[in-house]
C-alpha positions in Angstrom: 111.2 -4.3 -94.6 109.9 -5.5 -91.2 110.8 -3.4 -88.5 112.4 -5.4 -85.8 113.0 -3.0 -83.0 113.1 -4.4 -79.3 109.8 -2.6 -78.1 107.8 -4.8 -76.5 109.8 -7.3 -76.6 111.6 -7.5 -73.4 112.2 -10.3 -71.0 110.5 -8.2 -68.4 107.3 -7.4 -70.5 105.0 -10.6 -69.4 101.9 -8.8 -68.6 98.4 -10.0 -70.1 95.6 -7.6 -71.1 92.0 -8.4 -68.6 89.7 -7.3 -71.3 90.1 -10.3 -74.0 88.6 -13.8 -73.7 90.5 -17.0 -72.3 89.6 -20.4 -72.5 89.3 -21.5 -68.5 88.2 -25.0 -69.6 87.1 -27.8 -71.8 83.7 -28.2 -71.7 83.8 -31.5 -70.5 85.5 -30.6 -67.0 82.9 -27.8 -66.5 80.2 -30.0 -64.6 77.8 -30.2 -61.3 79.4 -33.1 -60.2 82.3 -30.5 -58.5 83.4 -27.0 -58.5 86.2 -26.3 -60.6 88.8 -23.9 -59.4 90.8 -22.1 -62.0 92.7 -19.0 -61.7 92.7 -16.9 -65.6 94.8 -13.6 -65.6 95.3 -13.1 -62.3 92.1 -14.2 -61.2 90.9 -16.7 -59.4 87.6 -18.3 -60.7 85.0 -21.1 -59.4 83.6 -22.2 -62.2 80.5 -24.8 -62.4 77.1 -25.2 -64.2 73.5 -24.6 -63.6 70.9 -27.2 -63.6 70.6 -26.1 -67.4 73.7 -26.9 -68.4 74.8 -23.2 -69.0 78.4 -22.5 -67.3 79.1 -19.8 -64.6 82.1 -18.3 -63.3 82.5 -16.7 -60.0 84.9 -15.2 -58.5 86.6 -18.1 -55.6 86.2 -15.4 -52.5 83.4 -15.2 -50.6 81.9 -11.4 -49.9 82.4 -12.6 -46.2 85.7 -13.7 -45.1 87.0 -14.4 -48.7 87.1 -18.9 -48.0 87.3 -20.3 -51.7 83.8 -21.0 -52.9 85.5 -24.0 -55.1 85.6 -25.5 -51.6 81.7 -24.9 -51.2 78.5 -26.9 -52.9 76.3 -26.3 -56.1 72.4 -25.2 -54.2 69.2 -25.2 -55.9 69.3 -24.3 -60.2 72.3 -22.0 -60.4 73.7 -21.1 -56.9 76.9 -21.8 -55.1 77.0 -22.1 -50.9 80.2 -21.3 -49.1 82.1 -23.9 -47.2 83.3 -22.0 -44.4 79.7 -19.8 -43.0 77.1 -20.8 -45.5 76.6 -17.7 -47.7 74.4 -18.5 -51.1 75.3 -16.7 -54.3 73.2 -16.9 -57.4 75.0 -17.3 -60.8 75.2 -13.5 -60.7 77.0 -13.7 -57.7 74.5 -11.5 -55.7 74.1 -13.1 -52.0 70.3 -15.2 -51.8 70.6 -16.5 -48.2 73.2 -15.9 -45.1 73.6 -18.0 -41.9 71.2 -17.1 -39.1 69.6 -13.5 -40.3 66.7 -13.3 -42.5 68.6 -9.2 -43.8 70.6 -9.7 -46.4 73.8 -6.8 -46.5 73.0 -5.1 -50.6 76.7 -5.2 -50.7 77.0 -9.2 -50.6 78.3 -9.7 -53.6 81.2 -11.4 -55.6 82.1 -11.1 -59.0 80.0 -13.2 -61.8 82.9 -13.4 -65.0 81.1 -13.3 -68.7 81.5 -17.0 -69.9 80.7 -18.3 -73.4 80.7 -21.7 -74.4 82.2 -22.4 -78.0 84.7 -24.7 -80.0 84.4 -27.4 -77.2 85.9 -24.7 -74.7 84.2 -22.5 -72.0 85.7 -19.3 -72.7 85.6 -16.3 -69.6 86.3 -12.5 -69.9 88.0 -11.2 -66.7 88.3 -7.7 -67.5 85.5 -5.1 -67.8 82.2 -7.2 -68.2 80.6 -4.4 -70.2 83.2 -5.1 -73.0 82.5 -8.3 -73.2 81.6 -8.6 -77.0 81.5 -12.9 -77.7 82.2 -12.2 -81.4 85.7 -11.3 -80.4 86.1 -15.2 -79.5 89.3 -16.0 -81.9 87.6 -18.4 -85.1 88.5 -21.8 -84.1 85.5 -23.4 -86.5 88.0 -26.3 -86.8 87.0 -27.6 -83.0 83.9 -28.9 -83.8 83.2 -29.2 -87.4 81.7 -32.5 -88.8 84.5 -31.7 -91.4 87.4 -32.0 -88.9 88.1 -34.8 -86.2 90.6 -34.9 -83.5 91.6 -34.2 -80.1 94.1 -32.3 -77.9 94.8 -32.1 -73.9 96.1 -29.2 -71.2 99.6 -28.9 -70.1 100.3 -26.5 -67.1 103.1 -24.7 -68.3 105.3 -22.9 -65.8 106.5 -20.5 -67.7 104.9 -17.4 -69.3 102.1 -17.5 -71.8 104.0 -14.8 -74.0 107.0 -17.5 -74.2 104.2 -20.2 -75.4 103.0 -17.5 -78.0 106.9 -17.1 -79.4 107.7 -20.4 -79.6 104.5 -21.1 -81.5 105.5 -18.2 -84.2 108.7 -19.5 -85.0 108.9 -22.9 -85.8 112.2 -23.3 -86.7 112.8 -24.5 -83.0 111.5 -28.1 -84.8 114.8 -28.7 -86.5 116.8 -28.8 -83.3 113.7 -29.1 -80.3 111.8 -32.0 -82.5 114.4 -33.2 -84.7 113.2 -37.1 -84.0 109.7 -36.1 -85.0 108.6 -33.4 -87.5 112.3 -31.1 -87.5 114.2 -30.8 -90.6 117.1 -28.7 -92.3 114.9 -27.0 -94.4 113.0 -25.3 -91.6 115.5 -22.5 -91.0 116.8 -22.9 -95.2 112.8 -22.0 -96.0 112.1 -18.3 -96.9 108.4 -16.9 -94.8 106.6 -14.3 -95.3 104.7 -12.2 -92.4 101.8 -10.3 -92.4 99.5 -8.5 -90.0 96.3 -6.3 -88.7 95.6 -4.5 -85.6 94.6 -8.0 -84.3 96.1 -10.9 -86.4 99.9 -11.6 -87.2 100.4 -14.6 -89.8 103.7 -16.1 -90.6 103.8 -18.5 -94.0 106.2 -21.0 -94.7 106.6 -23.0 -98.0 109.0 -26.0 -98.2 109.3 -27.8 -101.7 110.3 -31.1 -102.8 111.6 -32.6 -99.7 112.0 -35.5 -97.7 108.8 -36.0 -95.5 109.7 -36.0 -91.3 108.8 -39.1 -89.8 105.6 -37.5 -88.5 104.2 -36.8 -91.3 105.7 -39.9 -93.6 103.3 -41.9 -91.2 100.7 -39.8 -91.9 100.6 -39.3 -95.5 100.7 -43.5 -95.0 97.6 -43.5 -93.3 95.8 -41.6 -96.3 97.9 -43.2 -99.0 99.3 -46.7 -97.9 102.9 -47.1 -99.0 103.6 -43.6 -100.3 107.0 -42.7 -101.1 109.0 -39.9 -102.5 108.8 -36.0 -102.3 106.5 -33.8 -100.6 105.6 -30.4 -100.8 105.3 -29.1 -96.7 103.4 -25.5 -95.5 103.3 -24.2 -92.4 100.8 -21.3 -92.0 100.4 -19.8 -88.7 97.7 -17.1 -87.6 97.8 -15.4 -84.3 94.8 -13.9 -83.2 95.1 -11.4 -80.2 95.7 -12.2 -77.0 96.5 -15.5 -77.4 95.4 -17.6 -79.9 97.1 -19.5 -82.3 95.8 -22.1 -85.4 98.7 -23.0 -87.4 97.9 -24.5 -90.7 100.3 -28.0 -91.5 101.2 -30.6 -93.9 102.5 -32.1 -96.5 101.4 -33.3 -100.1 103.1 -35.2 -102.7 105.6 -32.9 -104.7 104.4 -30.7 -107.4 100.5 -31.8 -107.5 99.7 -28.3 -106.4 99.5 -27.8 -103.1 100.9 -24.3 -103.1 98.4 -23.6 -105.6 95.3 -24.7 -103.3 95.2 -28.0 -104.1 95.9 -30.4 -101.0 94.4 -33.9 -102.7 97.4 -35.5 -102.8 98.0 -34.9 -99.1 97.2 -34.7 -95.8 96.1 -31.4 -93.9 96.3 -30.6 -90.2 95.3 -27.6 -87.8 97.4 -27.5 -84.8 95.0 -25.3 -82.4 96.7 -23.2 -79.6 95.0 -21.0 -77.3 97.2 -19.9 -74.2 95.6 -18.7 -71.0 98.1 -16.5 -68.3 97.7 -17.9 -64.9 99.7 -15.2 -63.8 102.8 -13.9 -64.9 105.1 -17.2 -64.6 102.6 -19.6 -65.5 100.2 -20.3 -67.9 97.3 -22.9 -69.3 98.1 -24.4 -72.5 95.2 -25.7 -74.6 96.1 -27.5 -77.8 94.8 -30.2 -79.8 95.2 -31.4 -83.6 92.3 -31.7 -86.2 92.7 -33.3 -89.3 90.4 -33.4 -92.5 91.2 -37.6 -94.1 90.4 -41.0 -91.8 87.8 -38.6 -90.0 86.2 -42.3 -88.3 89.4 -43.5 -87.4 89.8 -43.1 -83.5 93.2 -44.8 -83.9 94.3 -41.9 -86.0 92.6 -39.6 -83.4 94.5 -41.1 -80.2 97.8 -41.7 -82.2 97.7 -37.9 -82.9 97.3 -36.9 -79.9 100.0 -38.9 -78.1 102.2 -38.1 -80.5 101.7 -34.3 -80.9 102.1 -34.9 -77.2 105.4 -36.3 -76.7 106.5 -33.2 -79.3 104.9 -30.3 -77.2 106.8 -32.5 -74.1 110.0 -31.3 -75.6 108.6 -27.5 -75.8 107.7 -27.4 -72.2 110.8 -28.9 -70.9 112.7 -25.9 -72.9 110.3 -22.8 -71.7 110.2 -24.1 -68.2 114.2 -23.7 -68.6 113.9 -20.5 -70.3 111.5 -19.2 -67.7 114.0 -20.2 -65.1 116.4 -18.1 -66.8 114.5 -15.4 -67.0 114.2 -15.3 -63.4 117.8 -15.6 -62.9 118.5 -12.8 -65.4 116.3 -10.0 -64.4 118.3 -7.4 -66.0 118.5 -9.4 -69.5 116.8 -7.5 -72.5 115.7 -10.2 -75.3 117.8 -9.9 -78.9 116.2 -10.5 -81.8 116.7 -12.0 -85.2 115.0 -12.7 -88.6 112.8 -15.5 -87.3 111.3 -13.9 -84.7 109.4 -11.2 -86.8 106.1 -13.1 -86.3 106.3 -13.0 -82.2 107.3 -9.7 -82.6 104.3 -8.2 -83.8 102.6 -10.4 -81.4 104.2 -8.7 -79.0 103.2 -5.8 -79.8 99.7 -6.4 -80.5 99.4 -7.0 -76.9 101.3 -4.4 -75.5 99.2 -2.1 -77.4 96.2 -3.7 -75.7 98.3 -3.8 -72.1 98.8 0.2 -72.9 95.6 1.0 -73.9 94.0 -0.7 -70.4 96.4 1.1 -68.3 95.7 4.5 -69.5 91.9 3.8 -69.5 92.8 3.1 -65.1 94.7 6.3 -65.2 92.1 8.4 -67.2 89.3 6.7 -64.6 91.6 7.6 -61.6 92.2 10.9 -63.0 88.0 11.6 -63.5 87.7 9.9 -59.9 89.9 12.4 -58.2 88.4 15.3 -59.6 85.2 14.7 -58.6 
């Protein structure tokens, strides 16, 4: 039996671990054309890219009198100048050149973030660079394989990402959030099952021989023009710490054997989530849809979108009001029932990770005061 204590799971607890990797972009608004200024767990980043297309992230203080360098210009291959006195920082943030002294201070420096570039996304580590390990980057193979097609968009949630992450677990919000799109009765009727590692929760849902929502009776039309009748629907969603979520979707035609592996007789989407804390009230949502059938159809590709869209519209209008409530009830400690056993253990996946930063501070504090 899943044990569904409240550890963890507290509307007070909204902290984010540093040492994990965040998306800070899509690729394509990572350019030389202008600085970008993001701020990922707490911190605030100028991001851009050197003359050979790899991407950089700075931190957006100058060493000197802390002016944004997002404010500033790209120099030469890979440096950044500050708007305000003129400073130039290299890609490593070390100072090259300052105003009107040929000495440059050694301690002229501002952080340089690890960044990776993968699944379409520029990834950055804001935590401990020397922990920086890329293959911890959660699979998302889905973004850019010949095999998939699709697209997705940003929305600037105001609310916590660890709200985004429960919401995502439990879909049963669809029968009464989404009920005009892809919600049904048998969402909270369905039985799941939920597993999970030191770094993975997944929840699985199985729905047989039922009607098909109207999102995905259009879609199972675009594979197989004028279906009708039963469908089999799965919903299969993997976590991935800190905040990553693929969630495995469709539908195929009733008892062909979809359960069983065998998808053939339908279609087959990955709704890809990957939540980035701004701080603790606000958060950068990253999402898109890939599908595997009409993969050269960009009509497909922008009627997905929009539509998945107008469905995650409805989501933020409810965690912007739950965030709000949050505020307004400090004191309120978060119940919990069957359905939320997935965002459980993601919460306390990262409050294990939260934990085991904080004590690595107090064991380094400890060290420092001794010596």
């Amino acid at each position: 039996m899943t044990d569904l204590s409240p550890s963890g799971a507290t509307a007070k607890n909204m902290a984010y671990p540093l040492n994990a990797w965040y998306v800070a972009a899509w690729d394509h608004e990572v350019g030389r054309s202008q600085i970008l200024s993001r701020t990922i767990a707490g911190k605030p980043m100028a991001i851009y890219r050197t003359t050979d297309g790899r991407p950089v992230a700075l931190a957006d203080a100058c060493w000197h009198r802390l002016a944004p360098l997002s404010m500033g210009k790209l120099i030469g291959a890979d440096g950044i100048q500050c708007p305000y006195h003129g400073l130039q920082f290299n890609s490593a943030g070390r100072c090259t050149k300052m105003p009107a002294q040929e000495t440059i201070n050694p301690s002229a420096m501002v952080s340089s973030f690890p960044v990776v570039e993968r699944y379409r996304y520029v990834w950055v580590w804001p935590g401990d660079p020397t922990q920086a390990d890329p293959s911890l980057i959660p699979d998302m193979f889905q973004m850019d394989s010949p095999e998939w097609a699709g697209d997705g968009q940003t929305i600037d949630v105001r609310a916590n990402y660890q709200l985004v992450l429960d919401n995502l677990m439990d879909l049963t919000h669809e029968e009464f959030v989404h009920s005009s799109s892809i919600g049904q009765d048998e969402l909270s009727e369905s039985d799941f099952v939920v597993t999970h590692t030191d770094r993975t929760v997944t929840v699985s849902r199985w729905m047989h021989d039922i009607d098909a929502p109207p999102f995905w009776l259009k879609n199972m039309r675009d594979k197989f023009p004028g279906f009708e009748g039963k469908v089999d629907r799965w919903q299969i969603i993997e976590f991935e710490v800190p905040s990553t979520i693929r969630i495995d979707v469709g539908v195929a035609k009733a008892g062909t054997g979809a359960p069983e592996g065998d998808r053939s007789q339908g279609v087959n989407g990955f709704v890809m989530n990957t939540i980035s804390p701004v701080d603790e009230r606000t958060a950068l949502y990253f999402w898109a849809f890939m599908r595997n059938y009409c993969l050269d159809s960009q009509l497909i590709t922008t009627q997905l979108r929009e539509g998945v869209h107008g469905v995650f519209g409805e989501d933020e209008e409810m965690l912007t009001a739950q965030q709000q409530a949050i505020e307004a009830n400090p004191d309120h400690e978060f119940y919990n029932l069957n359905i939320d056993a997935g965002g459980m253990w993601v919460r306390r996946l990262i409050q294990r990770m939260v934990e085991a930063e904080r004590s690595m501070t107090a064991d380094a504090a400890v060290v420092g005061a001794v010596r």
